[in-house]
N, CA, C and O atoms as a GROMACS GRO file, in nm:
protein
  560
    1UNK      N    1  -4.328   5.506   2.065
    1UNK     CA    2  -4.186   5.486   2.079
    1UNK      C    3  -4.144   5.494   2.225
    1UNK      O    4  -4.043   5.553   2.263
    2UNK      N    5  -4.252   5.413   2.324
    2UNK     CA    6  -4.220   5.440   2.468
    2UNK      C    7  -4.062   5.353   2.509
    2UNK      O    8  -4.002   5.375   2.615
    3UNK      N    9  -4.015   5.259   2.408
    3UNK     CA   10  -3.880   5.249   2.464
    3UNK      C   11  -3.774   5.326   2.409
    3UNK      O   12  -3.666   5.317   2.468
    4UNK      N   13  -3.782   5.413   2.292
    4UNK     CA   14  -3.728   5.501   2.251
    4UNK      C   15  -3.653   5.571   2.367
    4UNK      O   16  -3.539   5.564   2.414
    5UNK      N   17  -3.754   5.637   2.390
    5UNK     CA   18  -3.802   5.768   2.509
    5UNK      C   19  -3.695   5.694   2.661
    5UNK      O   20  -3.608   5.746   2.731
    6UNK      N   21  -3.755   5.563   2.660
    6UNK     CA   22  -3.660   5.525   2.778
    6UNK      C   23  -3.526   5.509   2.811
    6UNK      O   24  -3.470   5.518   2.920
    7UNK      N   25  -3.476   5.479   2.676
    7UNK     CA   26  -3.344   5.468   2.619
    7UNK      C   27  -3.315   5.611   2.652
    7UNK      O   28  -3.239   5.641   2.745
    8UNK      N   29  -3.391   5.723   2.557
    8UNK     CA   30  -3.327   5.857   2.550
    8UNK      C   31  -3.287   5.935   2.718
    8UNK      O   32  -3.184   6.000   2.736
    9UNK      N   33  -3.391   5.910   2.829
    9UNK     CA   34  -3.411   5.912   2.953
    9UNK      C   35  -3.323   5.856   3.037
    9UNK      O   36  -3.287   5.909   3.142
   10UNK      N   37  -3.278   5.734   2.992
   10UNK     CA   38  -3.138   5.677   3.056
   10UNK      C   39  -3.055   5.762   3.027
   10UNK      O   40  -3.041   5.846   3.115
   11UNK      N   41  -2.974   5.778   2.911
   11UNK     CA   42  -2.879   5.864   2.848
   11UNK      C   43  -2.888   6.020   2.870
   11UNK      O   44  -2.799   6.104   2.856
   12UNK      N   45  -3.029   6.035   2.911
   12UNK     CA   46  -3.007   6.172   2.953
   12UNK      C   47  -3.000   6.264   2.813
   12UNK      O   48  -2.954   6.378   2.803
   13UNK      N   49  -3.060   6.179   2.705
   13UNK     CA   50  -3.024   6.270   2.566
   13UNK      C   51  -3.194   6.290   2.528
   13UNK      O   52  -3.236   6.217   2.438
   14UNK      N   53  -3.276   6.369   2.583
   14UNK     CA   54  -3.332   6.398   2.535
   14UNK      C   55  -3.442   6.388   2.381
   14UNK      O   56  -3.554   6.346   2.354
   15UNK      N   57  -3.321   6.458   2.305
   15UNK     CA   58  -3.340   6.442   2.166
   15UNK      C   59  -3.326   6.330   2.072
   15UNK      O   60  -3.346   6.326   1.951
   16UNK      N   61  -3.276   6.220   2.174
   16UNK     CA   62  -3.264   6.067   2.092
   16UNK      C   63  -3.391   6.041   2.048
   16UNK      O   64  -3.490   6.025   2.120
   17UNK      N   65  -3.386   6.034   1.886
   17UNK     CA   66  -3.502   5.988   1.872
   17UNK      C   67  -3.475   5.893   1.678
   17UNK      O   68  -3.395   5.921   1.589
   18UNK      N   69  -3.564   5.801   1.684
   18UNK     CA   70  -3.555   5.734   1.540
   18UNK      C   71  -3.551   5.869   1.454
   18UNK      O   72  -3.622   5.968   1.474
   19UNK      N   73  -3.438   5.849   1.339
   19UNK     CA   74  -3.474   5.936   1.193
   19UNK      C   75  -3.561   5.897   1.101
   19UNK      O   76  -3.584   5.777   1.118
   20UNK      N   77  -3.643   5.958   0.978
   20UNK     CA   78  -3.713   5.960   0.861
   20UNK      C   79  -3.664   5.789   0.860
   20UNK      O   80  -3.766   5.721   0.852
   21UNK      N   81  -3.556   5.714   0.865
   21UNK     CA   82  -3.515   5.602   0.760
   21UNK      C   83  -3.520   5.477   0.947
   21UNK      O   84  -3.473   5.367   0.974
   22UNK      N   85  -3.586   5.559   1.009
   22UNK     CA   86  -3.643   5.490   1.154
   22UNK      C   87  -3.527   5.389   1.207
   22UNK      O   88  -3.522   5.266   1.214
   23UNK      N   89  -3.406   5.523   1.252
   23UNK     CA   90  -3.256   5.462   1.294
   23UNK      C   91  -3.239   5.559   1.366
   23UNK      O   92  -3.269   5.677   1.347
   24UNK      N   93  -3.175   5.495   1.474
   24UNK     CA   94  -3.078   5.621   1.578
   24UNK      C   95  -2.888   5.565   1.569
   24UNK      O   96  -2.838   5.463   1.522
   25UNK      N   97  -2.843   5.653   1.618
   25UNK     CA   98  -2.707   5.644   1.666
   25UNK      C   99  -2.635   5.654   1.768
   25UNK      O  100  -2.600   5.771   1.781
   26UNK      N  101  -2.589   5.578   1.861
   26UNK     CA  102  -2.551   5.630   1.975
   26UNK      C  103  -2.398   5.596   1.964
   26UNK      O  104  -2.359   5.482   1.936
   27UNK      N  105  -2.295   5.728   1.993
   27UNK     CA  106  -2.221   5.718   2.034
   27UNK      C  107  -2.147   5.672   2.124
   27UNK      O  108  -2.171   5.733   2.229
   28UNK      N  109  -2.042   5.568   2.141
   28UNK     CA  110  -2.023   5.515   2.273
   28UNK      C  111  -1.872   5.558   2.315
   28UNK      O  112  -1.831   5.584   2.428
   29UNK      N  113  -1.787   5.556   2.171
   29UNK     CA  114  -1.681   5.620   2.187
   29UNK      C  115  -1.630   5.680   2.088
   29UNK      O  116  -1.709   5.711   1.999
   30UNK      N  117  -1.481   5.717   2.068
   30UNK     CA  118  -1.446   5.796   1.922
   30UNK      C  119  -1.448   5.698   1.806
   30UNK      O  120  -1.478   5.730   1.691
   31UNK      N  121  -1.394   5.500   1.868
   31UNK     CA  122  -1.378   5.373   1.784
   31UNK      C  123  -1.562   5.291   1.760
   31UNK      O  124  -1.599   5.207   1.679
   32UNK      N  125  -1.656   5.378   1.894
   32UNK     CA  126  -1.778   5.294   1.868
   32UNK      C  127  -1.903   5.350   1.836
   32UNK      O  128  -1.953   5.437   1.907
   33UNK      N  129  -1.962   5.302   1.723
   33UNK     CA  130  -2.116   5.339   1.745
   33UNK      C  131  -2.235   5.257   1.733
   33UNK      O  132  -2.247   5.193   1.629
   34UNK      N  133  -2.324   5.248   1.819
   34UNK     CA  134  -2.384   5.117   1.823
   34UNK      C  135  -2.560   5.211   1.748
   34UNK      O  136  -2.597   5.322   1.787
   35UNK      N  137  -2.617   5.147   1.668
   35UNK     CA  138  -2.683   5.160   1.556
   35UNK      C  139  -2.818   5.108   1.643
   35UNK      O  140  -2.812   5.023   1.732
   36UNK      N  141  -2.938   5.176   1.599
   36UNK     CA  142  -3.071   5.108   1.674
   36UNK      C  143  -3.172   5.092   1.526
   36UNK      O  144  -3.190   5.196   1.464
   37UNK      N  145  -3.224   4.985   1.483
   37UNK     CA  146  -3.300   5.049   1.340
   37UNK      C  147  -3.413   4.951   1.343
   37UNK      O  148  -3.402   4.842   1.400
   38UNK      N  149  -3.520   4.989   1.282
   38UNK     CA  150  -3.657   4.935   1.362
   38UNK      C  151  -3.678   4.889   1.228
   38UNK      O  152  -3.620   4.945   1.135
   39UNK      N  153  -3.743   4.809   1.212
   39UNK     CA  154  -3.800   4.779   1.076
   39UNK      C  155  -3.898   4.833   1.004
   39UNK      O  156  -3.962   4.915   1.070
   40UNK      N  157  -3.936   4.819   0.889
   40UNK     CA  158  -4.070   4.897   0.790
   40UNK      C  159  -4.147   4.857   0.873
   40UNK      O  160  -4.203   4.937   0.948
   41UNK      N  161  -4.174   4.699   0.880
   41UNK     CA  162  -4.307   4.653   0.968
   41UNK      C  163  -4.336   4.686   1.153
   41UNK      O  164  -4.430   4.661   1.228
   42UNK      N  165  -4.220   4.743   1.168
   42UNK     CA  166  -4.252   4.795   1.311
   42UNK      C  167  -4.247   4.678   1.388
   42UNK      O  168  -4.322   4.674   1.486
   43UNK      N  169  -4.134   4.531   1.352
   43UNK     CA  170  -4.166   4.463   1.422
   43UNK      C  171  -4.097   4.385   1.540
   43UNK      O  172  -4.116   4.332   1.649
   44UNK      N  173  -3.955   4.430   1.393
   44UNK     CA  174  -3.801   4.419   1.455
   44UNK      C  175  -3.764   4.522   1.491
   44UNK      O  176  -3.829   4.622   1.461
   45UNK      N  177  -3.608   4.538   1.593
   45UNK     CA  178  -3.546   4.591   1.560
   45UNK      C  179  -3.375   4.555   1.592
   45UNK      O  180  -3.324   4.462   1.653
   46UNK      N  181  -3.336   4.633   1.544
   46UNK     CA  182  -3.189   4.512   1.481
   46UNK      C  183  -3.105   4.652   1.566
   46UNK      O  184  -3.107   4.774   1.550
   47UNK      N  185  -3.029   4.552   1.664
   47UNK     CA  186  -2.872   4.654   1.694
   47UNK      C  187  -2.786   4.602   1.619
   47UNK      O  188  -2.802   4.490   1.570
   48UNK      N  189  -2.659   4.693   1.594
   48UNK     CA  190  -2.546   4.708   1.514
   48UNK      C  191  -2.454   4.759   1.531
   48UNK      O  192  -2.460   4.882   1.542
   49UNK      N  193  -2.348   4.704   1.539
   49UNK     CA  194  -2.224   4.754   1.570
   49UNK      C  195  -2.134   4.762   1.469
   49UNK      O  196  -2.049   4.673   1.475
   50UNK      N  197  -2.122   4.856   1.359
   50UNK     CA  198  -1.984   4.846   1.235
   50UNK      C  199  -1.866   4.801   1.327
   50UNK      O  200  -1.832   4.846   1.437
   51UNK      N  201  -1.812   4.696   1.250
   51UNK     CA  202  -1.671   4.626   1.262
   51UNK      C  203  -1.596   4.681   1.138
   51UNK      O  204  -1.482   4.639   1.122
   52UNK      N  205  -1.630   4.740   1.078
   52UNK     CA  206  -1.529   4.834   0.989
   52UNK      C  207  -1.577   4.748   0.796
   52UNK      O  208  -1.659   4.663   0.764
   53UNK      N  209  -1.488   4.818   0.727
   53UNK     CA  210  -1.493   4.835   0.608
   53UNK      C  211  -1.379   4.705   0.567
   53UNK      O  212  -1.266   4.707   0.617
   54UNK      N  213  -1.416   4.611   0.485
   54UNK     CA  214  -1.313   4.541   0.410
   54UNK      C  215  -1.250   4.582   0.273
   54UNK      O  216  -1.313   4.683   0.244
   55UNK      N  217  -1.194   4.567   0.209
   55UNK     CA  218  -1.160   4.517   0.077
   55UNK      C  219  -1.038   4.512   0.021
   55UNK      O  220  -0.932   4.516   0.084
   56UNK      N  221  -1.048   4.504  -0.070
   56UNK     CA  222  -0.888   4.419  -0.151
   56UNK      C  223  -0.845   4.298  -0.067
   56UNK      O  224  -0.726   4.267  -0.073
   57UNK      N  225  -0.906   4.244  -0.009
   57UNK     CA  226  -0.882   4.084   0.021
   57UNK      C  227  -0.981   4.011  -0.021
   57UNK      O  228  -1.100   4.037  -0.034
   58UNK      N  229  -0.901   3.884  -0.048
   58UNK     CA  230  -1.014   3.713  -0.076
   58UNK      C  231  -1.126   3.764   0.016
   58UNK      O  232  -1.094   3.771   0.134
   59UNK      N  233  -1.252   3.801  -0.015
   59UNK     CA  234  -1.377   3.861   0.069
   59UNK      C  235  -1.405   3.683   0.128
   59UNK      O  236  -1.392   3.638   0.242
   60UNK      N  237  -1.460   3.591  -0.040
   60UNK     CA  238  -1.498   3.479   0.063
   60UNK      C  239  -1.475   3.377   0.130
   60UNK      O  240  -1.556   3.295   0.172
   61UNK      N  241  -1.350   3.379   0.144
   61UNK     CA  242  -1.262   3.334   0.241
   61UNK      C  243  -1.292   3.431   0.385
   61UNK      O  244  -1.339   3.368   0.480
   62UNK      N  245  -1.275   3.530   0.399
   62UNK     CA  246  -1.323   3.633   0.521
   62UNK      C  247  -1.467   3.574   0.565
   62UNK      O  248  -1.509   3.549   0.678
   63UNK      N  249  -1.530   3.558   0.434
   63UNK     CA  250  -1.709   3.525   0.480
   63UNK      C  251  -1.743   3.424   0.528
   63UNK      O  252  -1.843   3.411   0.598
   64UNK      N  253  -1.633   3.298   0.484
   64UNK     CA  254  -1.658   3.194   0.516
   64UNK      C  255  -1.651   3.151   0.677
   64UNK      O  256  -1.718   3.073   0.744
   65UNK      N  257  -1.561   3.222   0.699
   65UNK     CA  258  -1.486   3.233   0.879
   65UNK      C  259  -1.548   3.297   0.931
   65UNK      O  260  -1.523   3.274   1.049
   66UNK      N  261  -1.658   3.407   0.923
   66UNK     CA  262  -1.717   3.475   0.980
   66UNK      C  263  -1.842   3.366   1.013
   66UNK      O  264  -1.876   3.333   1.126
   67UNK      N  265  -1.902   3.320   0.891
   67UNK     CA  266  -2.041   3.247   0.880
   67UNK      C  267  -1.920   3.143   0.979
   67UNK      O  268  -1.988   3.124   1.080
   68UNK      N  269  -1.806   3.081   1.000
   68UNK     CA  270  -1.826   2.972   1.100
   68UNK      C  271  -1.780   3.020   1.262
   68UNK      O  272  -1.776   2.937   1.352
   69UNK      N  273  -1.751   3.151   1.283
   69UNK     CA  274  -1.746   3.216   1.400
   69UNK      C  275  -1.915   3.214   1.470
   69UNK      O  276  -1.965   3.160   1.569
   70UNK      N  277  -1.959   3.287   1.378
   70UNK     CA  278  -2.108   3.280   1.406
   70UNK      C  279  -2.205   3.172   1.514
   70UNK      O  280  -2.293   3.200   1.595
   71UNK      N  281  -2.131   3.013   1.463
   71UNK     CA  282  -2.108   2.951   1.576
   71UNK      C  283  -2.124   2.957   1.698
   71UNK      O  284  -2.196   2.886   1.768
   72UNK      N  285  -2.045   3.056   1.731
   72UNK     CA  286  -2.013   3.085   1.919
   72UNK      C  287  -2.091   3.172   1.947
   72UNK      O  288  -2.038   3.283   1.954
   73UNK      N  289  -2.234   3.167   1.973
   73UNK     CA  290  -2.278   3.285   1.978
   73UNK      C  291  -2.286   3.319   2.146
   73UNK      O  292  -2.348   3.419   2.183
   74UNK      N  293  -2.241   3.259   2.212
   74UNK     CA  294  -2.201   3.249   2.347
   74UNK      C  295  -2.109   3.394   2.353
   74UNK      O  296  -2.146   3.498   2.408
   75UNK      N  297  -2.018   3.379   2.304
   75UNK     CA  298  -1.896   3.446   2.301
   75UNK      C  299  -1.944   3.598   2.242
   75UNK      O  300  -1.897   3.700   2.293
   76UNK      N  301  -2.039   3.606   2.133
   76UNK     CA  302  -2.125   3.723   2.073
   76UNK      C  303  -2.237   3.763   2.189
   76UNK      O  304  -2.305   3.859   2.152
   77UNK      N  305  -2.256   3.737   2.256
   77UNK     CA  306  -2.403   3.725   2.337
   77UNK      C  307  -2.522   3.738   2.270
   77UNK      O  308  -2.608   3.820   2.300
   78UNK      N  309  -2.530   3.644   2.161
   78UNK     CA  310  -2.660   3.632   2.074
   78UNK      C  311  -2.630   3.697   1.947
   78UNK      O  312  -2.705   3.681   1.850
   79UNK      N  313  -2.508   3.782   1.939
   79UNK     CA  314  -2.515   3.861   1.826
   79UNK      C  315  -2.431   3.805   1.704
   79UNK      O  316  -2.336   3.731   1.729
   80UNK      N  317  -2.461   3.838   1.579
   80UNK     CA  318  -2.378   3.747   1.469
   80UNK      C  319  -2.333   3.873   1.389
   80UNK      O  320  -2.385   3.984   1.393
   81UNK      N  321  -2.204   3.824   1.301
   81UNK     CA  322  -2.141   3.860   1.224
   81UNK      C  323  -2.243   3.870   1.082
   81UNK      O  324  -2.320   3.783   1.042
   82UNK      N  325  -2.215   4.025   1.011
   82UNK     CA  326  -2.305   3.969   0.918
   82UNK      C  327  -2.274   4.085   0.818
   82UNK      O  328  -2.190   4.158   0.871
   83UNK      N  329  -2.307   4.130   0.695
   83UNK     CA  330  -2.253   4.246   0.620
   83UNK      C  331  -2.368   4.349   0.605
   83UNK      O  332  -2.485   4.318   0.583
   84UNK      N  333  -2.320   4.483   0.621
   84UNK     CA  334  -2.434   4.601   0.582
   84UNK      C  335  -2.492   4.581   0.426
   84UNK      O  336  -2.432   4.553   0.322
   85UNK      N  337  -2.589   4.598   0.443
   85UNK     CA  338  -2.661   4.583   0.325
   85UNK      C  339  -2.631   4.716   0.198
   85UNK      O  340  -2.641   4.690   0.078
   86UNK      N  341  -2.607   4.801   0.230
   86UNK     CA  342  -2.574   4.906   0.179
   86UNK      C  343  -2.404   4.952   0.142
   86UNK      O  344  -2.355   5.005   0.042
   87UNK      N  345  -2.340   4.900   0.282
   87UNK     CA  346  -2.203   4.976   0.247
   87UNK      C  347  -2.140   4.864   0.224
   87UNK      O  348  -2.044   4.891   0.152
   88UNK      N  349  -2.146   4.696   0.258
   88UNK     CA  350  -2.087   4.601   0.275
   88UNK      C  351  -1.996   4.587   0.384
   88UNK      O  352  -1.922   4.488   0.379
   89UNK      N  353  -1.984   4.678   0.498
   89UNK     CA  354  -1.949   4.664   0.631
   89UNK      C  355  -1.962   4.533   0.704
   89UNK      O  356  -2.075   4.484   0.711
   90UNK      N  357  -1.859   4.469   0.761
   90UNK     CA  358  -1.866   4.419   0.824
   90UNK      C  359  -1.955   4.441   0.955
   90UNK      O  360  -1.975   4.559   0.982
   91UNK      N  361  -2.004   4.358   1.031
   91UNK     CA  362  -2.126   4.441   1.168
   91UNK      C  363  -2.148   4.310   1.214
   91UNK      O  364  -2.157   4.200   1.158
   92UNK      N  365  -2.160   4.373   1.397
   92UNK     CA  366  -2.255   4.296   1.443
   92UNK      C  367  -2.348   4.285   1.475
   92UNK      O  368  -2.382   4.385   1.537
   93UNK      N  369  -2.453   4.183   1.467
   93UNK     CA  370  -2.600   4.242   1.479
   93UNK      C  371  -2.701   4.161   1.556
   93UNK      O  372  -2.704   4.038   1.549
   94UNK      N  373  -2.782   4.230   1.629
   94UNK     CA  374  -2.875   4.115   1.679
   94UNK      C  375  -3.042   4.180   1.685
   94UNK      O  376  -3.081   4.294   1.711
   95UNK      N  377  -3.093   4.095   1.661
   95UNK     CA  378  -3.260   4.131   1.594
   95UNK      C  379  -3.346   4.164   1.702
   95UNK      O  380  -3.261   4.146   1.789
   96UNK      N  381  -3.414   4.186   1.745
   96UNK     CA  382  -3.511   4.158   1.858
   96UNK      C  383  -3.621   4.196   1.850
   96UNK      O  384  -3.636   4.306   1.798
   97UNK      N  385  -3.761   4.111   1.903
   97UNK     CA  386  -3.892   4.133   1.817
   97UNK      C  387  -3.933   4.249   1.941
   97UNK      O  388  -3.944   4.238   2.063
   98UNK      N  389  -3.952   4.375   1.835
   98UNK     CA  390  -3.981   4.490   1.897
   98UNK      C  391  -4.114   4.518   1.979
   98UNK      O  392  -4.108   4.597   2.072
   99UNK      N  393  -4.224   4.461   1.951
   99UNK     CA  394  -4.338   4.444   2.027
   99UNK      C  395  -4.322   4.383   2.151
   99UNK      O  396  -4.411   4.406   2.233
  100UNK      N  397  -4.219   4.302   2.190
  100UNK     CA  398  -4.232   4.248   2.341
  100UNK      C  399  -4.108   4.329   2.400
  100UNK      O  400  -4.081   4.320   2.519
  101UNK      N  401  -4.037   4.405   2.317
  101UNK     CA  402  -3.887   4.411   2.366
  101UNK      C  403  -3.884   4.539   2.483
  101UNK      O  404  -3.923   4.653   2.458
  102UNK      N  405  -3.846   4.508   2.573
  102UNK     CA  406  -3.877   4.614   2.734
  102UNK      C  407  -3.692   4.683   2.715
  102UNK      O  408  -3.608   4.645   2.633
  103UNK      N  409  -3.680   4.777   2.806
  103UNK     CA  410  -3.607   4.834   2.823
  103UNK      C  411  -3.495   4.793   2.874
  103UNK      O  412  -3.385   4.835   2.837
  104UNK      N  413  -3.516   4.697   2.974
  104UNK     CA  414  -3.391   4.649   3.050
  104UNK      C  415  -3.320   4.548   2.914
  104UNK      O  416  -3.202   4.557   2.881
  105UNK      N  417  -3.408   4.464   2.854
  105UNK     CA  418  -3.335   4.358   2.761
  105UNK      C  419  -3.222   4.440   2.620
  105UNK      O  420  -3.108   4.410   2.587
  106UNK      N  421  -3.320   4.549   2.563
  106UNK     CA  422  -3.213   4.623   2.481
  106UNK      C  423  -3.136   4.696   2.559
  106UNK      O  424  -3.066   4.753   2.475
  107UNK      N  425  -3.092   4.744   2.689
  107UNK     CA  426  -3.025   4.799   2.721
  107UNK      C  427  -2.921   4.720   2.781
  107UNK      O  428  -2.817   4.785   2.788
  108UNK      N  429  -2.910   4.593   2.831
  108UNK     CA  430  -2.816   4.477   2.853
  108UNK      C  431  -2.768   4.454   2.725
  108UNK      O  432  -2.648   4.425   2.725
  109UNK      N  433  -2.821   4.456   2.616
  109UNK     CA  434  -2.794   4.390   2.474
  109UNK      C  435  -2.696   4.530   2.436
  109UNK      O  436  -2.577   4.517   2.405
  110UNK      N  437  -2.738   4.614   2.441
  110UNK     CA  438  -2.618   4.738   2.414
  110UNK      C  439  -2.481   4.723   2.507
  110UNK      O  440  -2.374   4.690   2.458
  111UNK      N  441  -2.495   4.746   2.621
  111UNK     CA  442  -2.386   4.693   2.702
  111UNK      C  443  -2.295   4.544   2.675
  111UNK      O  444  -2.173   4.533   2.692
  112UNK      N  445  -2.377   4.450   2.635
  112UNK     CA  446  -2.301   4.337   2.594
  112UNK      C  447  -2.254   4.343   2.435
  112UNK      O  448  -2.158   4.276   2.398
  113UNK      N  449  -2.326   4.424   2.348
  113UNK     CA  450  -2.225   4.434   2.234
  113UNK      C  451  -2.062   4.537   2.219
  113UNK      O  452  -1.961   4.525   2.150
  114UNK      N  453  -2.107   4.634   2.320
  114UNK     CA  454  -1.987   4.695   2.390
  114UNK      C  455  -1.895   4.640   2.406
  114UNK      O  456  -1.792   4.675   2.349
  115UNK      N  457  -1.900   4.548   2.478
  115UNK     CA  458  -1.836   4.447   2.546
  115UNK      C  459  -1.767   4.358   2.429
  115UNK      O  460  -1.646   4.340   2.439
  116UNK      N  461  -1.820   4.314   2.345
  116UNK     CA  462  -1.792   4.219   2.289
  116UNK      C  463  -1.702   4.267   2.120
  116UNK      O  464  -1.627   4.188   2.062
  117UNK      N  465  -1.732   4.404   2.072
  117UNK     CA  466  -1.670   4.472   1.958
  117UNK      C  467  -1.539   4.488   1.928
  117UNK      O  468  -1.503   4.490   1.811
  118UNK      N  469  -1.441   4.504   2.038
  118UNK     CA  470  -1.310   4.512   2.070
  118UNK      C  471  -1.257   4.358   2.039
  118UNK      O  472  -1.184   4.336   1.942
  119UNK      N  473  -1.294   4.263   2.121
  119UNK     CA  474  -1.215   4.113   2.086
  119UNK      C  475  -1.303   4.094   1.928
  119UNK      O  476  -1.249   4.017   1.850
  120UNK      N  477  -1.406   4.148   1.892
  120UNK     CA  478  -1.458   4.104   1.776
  120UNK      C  479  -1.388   4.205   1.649
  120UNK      O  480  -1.379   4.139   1.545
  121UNK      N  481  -1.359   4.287   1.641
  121UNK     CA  482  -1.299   4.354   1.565
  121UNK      C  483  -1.144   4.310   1.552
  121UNK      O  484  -1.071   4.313   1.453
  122UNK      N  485  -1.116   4.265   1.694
  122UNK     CA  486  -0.937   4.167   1.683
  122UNK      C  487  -0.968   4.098   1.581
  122UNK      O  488  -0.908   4.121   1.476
  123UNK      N  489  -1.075   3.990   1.586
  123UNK     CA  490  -1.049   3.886   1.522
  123UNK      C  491  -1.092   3.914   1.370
  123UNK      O  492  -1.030   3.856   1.282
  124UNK      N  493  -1.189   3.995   1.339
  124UNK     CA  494  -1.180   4.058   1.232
  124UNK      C  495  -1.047   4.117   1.168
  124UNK      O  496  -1.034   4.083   1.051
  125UNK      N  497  -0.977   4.173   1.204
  125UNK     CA  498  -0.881   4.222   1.172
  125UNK      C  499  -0.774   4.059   1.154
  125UNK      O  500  -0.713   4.028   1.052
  126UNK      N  501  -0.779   3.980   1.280
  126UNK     CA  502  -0.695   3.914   1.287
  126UNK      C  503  -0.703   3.828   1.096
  126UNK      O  504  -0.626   3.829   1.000
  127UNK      N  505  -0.815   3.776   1.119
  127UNK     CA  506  -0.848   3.694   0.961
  127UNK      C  507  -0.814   3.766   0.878
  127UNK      O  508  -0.807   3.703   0.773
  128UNK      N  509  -0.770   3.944   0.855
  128UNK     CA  510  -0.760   3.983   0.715
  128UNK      C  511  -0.634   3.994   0.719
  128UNK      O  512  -0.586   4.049   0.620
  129UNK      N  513  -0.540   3.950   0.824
  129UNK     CA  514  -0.385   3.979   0.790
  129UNK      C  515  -0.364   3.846   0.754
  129UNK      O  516  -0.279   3.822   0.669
  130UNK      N  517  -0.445   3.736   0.818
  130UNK     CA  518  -0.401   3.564   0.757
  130UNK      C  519  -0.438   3.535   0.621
  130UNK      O  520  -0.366   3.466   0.548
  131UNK      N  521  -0.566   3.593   0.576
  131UNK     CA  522  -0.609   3.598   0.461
  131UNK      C  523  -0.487   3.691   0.373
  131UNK      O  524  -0.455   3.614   0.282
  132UNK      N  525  -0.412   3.804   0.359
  132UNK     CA  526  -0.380   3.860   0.312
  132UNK      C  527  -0.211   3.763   0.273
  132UNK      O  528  -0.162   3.739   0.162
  133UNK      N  529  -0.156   3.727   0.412
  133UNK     CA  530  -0.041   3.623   0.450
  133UNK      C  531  -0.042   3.551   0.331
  133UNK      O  532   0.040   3.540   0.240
  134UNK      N  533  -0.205   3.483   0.360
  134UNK     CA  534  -0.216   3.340   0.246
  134UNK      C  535  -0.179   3.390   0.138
  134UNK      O  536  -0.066   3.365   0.095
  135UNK      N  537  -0.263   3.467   0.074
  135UNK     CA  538  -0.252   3.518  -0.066
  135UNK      C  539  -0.088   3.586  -0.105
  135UNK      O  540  -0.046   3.582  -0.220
  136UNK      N  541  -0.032   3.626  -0.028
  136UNK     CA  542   0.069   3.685  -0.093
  136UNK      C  543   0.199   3.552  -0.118
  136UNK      O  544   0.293   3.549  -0.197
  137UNK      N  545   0.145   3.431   0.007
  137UNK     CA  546   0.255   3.334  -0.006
  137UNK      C  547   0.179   3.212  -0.076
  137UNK      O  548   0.222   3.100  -0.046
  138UNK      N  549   0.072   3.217  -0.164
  138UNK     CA  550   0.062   3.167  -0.264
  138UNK      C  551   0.037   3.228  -0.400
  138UNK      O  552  -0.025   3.170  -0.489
  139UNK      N  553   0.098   3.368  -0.413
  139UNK     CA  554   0.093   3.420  -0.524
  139UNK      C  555   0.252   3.391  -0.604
  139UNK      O  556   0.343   3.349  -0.532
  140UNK      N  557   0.268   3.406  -0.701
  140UNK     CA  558   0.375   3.424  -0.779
  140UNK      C  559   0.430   3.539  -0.857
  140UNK      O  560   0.534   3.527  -0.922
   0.00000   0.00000   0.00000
């Protein structure tokens, strides 16, 4: 886990280290936490940023706009919209094949999802008040 260790060494946290379910957490602020989780096969590993919790709205209408945001991945810096497998969270996520992956590249990739969670959580938010708009001014 020598980029583990490098990560933890930047941060100065020591004790950063993968859990039993081979995930860390790093705090970035009180609104962020950016997610590190390696795969069974040791081959990936996927950052993540929760964009929060949906429901009681048209979901696939939300999904549909997300899958065509996804699109811009310019604007994501590689990273896509996509749902937690477990909680159904909205998230952003980007994969990276863990055997070549050096320190400087996941640590730009953390900084640029930083970067990018705030206008991405707008627009998240923005679609569930239009989605919500729609539905109430085509309900009866």
């Amino acid at each position: 886990m020598e980029l583990m260790d490098q990560i933890a060494r930047h941060l100065n946290l020591p004790q950063l280290r993968l859990n039993a379910k081979q995930a860390c957490a790093l705090r970035v602020n009180n609104n962020l936490q950016i997610e590190l989780h390696l795969s069974k096969c040791q081959r990936c590993l996927h950052l993540i940023a929760d964009l929060g919790q949906l429901s009681g709205i048209d979901m696939g209408a939300i999904y549909c706009e997300l899958l065509r945001l996804n699109q811009d991945t310019q604007k994501l810096h590689g990273m896509c919209y996509a749902l937690h497998p477990e909680s159904g969270a909205v998230m952003l996520k980007r994969t990276f094949d863990y055997r070549t992956l050096t320190f400087d590249v996941i640590w730009a990739a953390i900084l640029q999802a930083v970067d990018c969670v705030d206008a991405s959580r707008t627009k998240v938010h923005e679609l569930v008040r239009l989605s919500t708009s729609s539905f109430q001014k085509n309900s009866y």
